[in-house]
C-alpha positions in Angstrom: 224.5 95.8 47.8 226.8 97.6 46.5 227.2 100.0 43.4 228.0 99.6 40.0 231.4 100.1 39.1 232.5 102.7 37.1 235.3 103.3 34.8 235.8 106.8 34.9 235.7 109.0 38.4 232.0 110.6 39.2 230.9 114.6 38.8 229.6 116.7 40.8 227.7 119.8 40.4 224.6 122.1 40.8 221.8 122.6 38.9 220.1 125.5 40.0 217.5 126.8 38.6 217.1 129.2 41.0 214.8 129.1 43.1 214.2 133.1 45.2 210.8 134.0 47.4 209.3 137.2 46.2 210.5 138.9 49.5 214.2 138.7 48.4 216.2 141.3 47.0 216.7 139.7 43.0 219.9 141.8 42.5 220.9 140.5 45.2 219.7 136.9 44.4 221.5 137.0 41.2 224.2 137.7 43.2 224.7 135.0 45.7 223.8 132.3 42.4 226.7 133.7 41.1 228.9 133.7 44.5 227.7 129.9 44.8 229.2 129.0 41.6 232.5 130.7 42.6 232.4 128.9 45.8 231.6 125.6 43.8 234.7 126.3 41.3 237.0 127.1 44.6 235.6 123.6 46.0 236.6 121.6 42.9 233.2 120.7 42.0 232.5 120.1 38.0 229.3 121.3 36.7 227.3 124.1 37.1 224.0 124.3 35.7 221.8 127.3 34.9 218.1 127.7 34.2 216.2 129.8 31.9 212.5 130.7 33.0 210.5 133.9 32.4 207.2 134.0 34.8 206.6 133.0 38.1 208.8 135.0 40.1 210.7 132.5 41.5 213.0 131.1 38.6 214.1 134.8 38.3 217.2 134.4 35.6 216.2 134.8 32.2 219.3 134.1 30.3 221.5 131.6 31.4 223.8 132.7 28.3 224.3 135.8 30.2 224.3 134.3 34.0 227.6 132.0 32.1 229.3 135.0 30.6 229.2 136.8 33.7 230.5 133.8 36.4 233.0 132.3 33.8 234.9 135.7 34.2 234.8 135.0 38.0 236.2 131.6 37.8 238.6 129.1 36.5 238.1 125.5 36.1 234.3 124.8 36.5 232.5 124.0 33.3 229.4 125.9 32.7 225.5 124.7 31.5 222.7 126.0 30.2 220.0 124.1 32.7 218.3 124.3 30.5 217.6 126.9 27.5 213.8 125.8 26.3 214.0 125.3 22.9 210.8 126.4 21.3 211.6 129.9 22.4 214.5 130.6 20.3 215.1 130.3 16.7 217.5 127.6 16.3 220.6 129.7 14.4 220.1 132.6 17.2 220.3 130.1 20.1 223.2 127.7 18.2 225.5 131.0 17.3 224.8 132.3 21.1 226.3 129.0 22.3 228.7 129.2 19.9 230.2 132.2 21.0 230.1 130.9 24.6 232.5 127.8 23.4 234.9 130.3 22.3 235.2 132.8 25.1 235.0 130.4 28.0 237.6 128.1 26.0 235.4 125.0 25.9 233.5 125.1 29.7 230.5 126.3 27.8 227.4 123.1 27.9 224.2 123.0 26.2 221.4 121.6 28.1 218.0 121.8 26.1 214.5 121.3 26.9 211.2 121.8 25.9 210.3 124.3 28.4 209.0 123.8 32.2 206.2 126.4 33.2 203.3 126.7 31.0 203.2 130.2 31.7 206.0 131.2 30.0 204.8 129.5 26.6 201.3 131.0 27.3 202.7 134.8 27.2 204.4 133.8 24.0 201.5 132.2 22.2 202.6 128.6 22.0 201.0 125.9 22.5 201.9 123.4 25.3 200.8 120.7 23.2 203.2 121.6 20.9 206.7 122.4 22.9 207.9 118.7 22.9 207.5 118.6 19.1 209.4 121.8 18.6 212.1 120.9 21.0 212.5 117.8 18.6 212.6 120.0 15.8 215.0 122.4 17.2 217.6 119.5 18.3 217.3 118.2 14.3 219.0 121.4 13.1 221.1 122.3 16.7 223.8 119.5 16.6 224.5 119.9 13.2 224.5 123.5 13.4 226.9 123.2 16.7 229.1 121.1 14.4 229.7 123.3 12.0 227.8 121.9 9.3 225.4 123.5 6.6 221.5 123.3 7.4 218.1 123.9 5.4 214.9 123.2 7.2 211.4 124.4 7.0 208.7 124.2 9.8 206.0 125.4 10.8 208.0 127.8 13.3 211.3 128.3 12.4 213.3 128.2 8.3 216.8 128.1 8.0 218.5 128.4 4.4 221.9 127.2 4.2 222.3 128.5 7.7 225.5 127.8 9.1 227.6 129.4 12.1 230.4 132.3 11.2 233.0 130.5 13.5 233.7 126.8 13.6 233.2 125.3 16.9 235.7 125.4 19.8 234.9 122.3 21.2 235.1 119.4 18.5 232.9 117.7 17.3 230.4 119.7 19.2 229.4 121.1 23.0 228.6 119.0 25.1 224.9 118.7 24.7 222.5 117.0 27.1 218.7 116.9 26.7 216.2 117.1 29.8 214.3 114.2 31.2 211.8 113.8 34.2 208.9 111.0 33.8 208.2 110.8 30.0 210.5 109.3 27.7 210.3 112.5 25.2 214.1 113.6 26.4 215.6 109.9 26.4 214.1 109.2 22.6 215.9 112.5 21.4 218.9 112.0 23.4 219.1 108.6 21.6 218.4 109.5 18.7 221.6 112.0 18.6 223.7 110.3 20.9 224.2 113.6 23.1 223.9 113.2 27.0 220.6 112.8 29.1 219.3 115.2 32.1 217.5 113.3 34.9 216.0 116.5 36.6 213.3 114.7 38.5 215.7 111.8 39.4 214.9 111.6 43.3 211.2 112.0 42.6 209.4 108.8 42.5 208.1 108.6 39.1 211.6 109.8 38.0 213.3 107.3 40.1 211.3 104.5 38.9 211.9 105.6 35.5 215.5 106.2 35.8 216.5 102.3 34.1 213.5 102.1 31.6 214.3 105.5 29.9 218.0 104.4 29.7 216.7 101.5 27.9 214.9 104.1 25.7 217.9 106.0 25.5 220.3 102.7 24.3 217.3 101.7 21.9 217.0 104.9 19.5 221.2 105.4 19.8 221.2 101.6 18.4 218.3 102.7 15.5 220.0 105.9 14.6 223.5 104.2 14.2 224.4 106.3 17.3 225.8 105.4 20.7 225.2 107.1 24.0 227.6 106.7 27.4 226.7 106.2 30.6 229.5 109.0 31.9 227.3 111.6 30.2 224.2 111.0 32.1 223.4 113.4 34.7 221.0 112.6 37.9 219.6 116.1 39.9 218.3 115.3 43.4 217.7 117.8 46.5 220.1 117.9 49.1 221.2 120.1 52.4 223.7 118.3 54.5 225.3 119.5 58.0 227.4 117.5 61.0 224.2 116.2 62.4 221.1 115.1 61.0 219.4 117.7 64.2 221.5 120.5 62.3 220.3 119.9 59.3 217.3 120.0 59.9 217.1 123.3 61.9 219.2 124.8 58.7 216.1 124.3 56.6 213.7 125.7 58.7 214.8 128.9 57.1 213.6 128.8 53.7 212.1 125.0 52.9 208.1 126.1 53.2 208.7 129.1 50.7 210.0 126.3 48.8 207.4 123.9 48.9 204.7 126.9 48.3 206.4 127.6 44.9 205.3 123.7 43.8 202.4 123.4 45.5 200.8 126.7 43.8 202.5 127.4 41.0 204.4 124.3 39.4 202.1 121.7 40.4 204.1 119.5 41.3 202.4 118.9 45.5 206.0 117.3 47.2 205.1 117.1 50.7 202.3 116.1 52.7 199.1 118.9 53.3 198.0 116.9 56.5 200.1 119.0 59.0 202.6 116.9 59.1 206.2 117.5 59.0 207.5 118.3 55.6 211.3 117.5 56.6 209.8 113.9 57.3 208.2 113.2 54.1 210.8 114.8 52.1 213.0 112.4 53.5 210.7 109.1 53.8 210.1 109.3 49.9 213.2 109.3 49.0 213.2 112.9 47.1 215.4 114.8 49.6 218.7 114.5 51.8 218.1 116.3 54.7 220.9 114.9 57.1 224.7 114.2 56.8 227.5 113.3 54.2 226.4 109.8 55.4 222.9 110.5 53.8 223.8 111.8 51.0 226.3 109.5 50.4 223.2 106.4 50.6 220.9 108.7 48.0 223.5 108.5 45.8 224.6 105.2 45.9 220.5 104.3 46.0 220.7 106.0 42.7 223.4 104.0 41.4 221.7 101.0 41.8 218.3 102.4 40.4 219.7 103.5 37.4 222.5 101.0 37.1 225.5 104.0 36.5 225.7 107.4 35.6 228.4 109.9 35.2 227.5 113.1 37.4 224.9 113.8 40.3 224.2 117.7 40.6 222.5 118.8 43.5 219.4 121.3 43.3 219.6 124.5 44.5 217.1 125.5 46.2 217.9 127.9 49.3 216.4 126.2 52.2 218.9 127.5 54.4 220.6 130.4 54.9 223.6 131.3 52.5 226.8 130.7 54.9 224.7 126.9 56.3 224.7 126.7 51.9 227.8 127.2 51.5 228.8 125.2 54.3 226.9 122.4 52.9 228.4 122.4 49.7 231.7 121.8 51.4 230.9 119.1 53.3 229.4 117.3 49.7 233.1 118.0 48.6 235.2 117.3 51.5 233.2 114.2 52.8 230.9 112.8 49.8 233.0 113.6 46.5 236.0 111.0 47.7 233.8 107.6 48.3 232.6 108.1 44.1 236.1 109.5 43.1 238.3 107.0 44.9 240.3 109.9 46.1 241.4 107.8 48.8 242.4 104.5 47.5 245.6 104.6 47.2 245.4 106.6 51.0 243.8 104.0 52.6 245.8 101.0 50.7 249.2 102.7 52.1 247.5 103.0 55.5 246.8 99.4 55.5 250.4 98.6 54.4 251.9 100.7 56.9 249.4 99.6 60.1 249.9 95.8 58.8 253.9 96.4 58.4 254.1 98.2 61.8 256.1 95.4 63.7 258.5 94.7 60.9 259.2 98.9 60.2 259.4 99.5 63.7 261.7 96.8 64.5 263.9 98.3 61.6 263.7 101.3 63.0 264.5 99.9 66.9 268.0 98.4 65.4 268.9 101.4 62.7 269.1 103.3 66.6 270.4 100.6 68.6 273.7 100.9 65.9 274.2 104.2 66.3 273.8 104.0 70.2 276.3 101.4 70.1 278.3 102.8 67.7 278.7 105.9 70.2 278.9 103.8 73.2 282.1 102.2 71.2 283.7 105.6 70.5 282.5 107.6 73.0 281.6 105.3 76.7 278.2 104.9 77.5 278.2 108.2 80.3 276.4 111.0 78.5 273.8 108.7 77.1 270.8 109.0 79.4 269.6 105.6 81.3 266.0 105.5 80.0 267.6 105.7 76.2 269.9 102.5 77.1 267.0 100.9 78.9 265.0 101.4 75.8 267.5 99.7 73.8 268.0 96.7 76.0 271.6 98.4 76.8 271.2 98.9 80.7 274.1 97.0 81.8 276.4 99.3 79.4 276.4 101.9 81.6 276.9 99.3 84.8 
């Protein structure tokens, strides 16, 4: 079957949360997140996406606000997201003016993903309810687009007040940032993406209650937009799925020997969220056989996403997750192959490649023939002026001139 068509070329990025064992240096860490992106913007990918967590130890960057200052000094062309900042943490003005400022010094490569908040234990340690994030989050993104317009906002909650609040500086980026709200299973981030006709974050898009939900909460999506006289686009829906890729589906898996249980520990204990098998068997294998992870080759990856396309019915970027299963240089080295190999069959990169390839391979007789009697001329055109002696046999053979020389 194949995919959907799409009228504009798709994204690529990272969303990386991160994801660092305890036993790691985190200055160091920090670090290679930031060398990644680097390596990303050198690569030509589009998007890089940030998290904000504050238990845990895994999820060690607190501030993507500051993680984005820091790398957009480092590079040039890659646009830069908060993946995402959990909005019942922050007053609304605080976080708004924070972004604000990031429009203006990265000239526009700032983007504001939002959320309600992902580990309980970070809303425990500040008192809030988890009961009560979702409903904030909605509250917060009432007063955030607005505010990121540029426009003049009173509000009262039970949390937050804002008096003819407004930001110092009008917005870089017009109208607004690009905002994006966070979505996994429940249709909490598709309603409020809807509802303000801002752009929609499948994080759990490879998982298969996120998979099977991927259509029905763009329905959900479509419906508010419709009820709220707003509109929301396809091209700014984003899809996050797991992915290492190498030459060989053998290599691959050997490259995630290095840091994939570490990885599956940190769900299993902490977040959850159980993605693999506690049988014995081989996590690479269920990864794989349910469809969350690419473990393989740009041919794999290249299937996930187009599997995606056809779930979903079209979206605008796929990010990979970081996550660190292998080492840094078989990281990097993966990313590369996603851009060299897997970016151009969903950018038509080479289209117009292949088409003159065609032409030319299809045309061969008819050029080369041209190109057989543009020589045979000149040869006899020297032949004419010159005799036929210091022209070497096998030339005059190749022409069909043998008996010239006779």
């Amino acid at each position: 079957m194949s995919s959907p068509s799409r009228s504009s070329k798709m994204r690529f990025g990272a969303f990386i949360a991160p994801f660092h064992p305890v036993a790691e240096n985190p200055t160091l860490a920090i670090e290679r997140d930031l060398e990644l992106v680097q390596w990303m913007d050198r690569l030509g990918y589009d998007e890089a996406w940030i998290g904000e967590h504050h238990s845990a130890g895994y999820e060690i960057i607190a501030s993507p606000e500051l993680f984005i200052a820091t790398v957009a000094e480092r590079t040039r062309n890659i646009r830069l997201g908060t993946g995402v900042s959990s909005l019942p943490y922050h007053h609304p003005l605080m976080l708004a003016d924070r972004i604000n400022q990031l429009d203006h010094v990265t000239r526009g490569r700032v983007m504001f993903g939002v959320g309600p908040g992902a580990l309980p234990s970070d809303a425990f340690m500040m008192g809030i309810p988890v009961s009560s994030q979702r409903d904030r989050m909605d509250e917060a993104i009432d007063v955030l687009v607005p505010l990121l317009r540029g426009e003049t906002v009173t509000k009262k909650t039970d949390w937050f007040e804002l008096n003819q609040a407004r930001l110092q500086m009008t917005p870089y980026t017009r109208p607004h940032v690009d905002i994006t709200v966070a979505s996994q299973v429940s249709p909490t981030g598709a309603r409020a993406a809807g509802k303000h006709g801002v752009g929609l974050l499948s994080i759990g898009a490879t998982q298969t209650g996120g998979f099977n939900a991927l259509a029905s909460n763009w329905a959900i999506a479509e419906e508010m937009a419709a009820a709220n006289g707003q509109t929301v686009d396809r091209n700014s829906w984003r899809l996050v799925g797991p992915m290492h890729i190498a030459e060989t589906r053998e290599k691959a898996r050997e490259n995630v020997r290095f840091g994939l249980e570490k990885w599956l520990y940190y769900f299993q204990e902490v977040a959850a969220l159980p993605l693999a098998p506690s049988d014995g068997g081989d996590p690479v294998d269920a990864l794989i056989a349910s469809g969350l992870a690419v473990i393989g080759t740009p041919e794999d990856a290249i299937a996930q996403i187009e599997r995606l396309e056809r779930q979903s019915g079209g979206f605008g970027a796929f990010l990979q997750m970081g996550h660190n299963w292998a080492d840094f240089e078989q990281t990097k080295r993966s990313y590369e192959l996603m851009a060299r190999y897997v970016f151009p069959r969903f950018q038509g990169s080479n289209a117009n490649r292949e088409a003159s390839l065609e032409w030319a391979r299809s045309n061969r007789e008819t050029f080369m023939g041209e190109a057989r009697m543009a020589v045979g001329m000149r040869v006899a055109q020297h032949i004419q002026e010159k005799g036929a002696e210091n022209i070497a046999p096998e030339i005059l053979e190749a022409m069909g001139m043998a008996s010239a020389k006779s």
